[in-house]
C-alpha positions in Angstrom: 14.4 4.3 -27.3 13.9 8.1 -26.5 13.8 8.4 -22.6 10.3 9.5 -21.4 10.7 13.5 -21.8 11.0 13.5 -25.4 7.3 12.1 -25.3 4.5 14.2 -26.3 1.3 14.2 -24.3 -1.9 15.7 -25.3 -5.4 15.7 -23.9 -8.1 14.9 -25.9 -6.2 13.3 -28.3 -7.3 12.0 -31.5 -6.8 8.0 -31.8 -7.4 5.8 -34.4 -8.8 2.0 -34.1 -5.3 0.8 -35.4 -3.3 2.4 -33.2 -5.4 1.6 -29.8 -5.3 -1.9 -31.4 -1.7 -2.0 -31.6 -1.0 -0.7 -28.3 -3.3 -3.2 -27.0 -1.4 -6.8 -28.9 2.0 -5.2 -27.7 0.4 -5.5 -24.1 -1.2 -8.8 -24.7 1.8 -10.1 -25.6 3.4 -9.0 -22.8 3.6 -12.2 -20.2 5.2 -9.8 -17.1 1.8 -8.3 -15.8 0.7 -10.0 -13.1 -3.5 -10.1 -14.6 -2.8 -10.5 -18.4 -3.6 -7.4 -20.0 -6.1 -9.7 -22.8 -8.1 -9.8 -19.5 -8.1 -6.9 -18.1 -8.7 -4.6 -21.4 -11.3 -7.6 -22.2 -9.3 -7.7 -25.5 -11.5 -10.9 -27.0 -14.6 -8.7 -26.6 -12.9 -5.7 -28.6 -13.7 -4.7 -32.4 -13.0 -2.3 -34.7 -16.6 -0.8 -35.0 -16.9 -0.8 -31.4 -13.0 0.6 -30.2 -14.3 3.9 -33.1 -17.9 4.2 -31.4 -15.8 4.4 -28.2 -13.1 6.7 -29.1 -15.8 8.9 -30.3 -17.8 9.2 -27.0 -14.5 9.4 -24.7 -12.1 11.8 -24.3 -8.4 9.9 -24.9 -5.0 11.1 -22.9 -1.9 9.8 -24.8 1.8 9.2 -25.0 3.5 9.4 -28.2 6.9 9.2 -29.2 8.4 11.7 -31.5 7.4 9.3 -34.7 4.0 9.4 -33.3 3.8 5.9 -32.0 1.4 5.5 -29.6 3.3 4.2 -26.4 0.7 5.4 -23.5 -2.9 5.7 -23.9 -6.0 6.1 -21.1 -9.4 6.9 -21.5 -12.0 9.2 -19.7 -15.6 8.6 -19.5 -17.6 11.9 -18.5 -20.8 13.7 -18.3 -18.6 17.2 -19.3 -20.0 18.7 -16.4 -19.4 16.6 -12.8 -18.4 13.1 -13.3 -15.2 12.1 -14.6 -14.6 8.4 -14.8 -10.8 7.5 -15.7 -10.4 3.7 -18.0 -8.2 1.7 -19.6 -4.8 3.2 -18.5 -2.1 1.6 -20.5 1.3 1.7 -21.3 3.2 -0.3 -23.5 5.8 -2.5 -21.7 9.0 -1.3 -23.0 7.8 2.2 -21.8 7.3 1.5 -18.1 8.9 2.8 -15.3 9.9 5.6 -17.0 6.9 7.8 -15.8 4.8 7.8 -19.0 1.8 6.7 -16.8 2.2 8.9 -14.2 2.4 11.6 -16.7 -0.5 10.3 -17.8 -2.2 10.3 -14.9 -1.3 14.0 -13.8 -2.7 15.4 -17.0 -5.9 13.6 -16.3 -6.6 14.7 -13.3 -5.4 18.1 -13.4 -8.2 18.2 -16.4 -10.8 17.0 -14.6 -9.9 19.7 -11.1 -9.9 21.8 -13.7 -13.1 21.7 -15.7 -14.9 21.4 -12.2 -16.1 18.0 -10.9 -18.2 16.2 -8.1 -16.4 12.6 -8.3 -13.7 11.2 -10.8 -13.8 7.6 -10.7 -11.2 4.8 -11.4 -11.0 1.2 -11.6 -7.8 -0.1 -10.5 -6.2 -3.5 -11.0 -6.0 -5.2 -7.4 -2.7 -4.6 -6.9 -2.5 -1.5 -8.5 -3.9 1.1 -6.2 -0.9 2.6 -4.3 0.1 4.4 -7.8 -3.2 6.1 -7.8 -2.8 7.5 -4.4 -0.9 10.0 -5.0 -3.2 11.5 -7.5 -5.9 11.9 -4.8 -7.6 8.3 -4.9 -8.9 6.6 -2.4 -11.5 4.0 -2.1 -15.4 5.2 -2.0 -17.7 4.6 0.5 -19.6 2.3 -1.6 -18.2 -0.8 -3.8 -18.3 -0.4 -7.5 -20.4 -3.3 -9.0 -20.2 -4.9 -12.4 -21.1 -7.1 -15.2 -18.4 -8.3 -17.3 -19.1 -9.0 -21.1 -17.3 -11.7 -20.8 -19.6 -14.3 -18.2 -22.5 -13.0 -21.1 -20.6 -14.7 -24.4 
């Protein structure tokens, strides 16, 4: 394995189904995370058609290694103009701990200062939260409610 510095990041990245696919079974397969990944990417719900309309609309941060494997991988959900909502931060499991996702994370968010915002938003895993605070992130002042596609099947 190449250590983390011979990975190339890039913003805005362009990713296929496949590989966003791929990356997701390694994670699913993965029986170390404390929430299965299957759950928390909602990886039942997920199909080709829909991962491309997705892709299309969102801007994607990645990780690849020098053969162009896909080994990192988050999403952001934005308005282009004030709202920045960071998703689906993933890395595979052979690559953690090596600060891919912090790397990640970084680029991100220095993006989103950049390009001028009012909030960027993040959904953490509860458990997850003390890596994000360093980036800036903090809980809101008002709980984030949802409705999972899954309790709708």
């Amino acid at each position: 394995m190449k250590p983390p510095d011979e990975i190339a990041y890039c913003y805005a990245d362009q990713v296929s189904p496949d590989e966003l696919s791929h990356l997701l079974d390694r994670m699913a397969a993965y029986t170390g995370d404390r929430i299965p990944a299957r759950n928390v990417f909602h990886v039942p719900l997920r199909t080709p058609e829909k991962e491309r309309t997705s892709l299309t609309h969102t801007i994607s941060v990645t990780a690849r290694k020098s053969d162009g494997t896909l080994v990192g991988y988050l999403r952001i959900l934005t308005d282009h103009a004030y709202i920045f909502y960071i998703l689906d931060v993933m890395v595979a499991p052979d690559w953690r701990k090596r600060g891919v996702g912090k790397r990640l994370m970084q680029m991100a968010v220095e993006r989103c200062k950049a390009d001028g915002f009012i909030k960027i938003f993040l959904t953490a895993i509860p458990g997850t939260e003390g890596f994000y605070r360093p980036f800036g992130f903090k809980e809101g002042m008002s709980p984030v409610l949802t409705i999972r596609g899954e309790e709708h099947l």
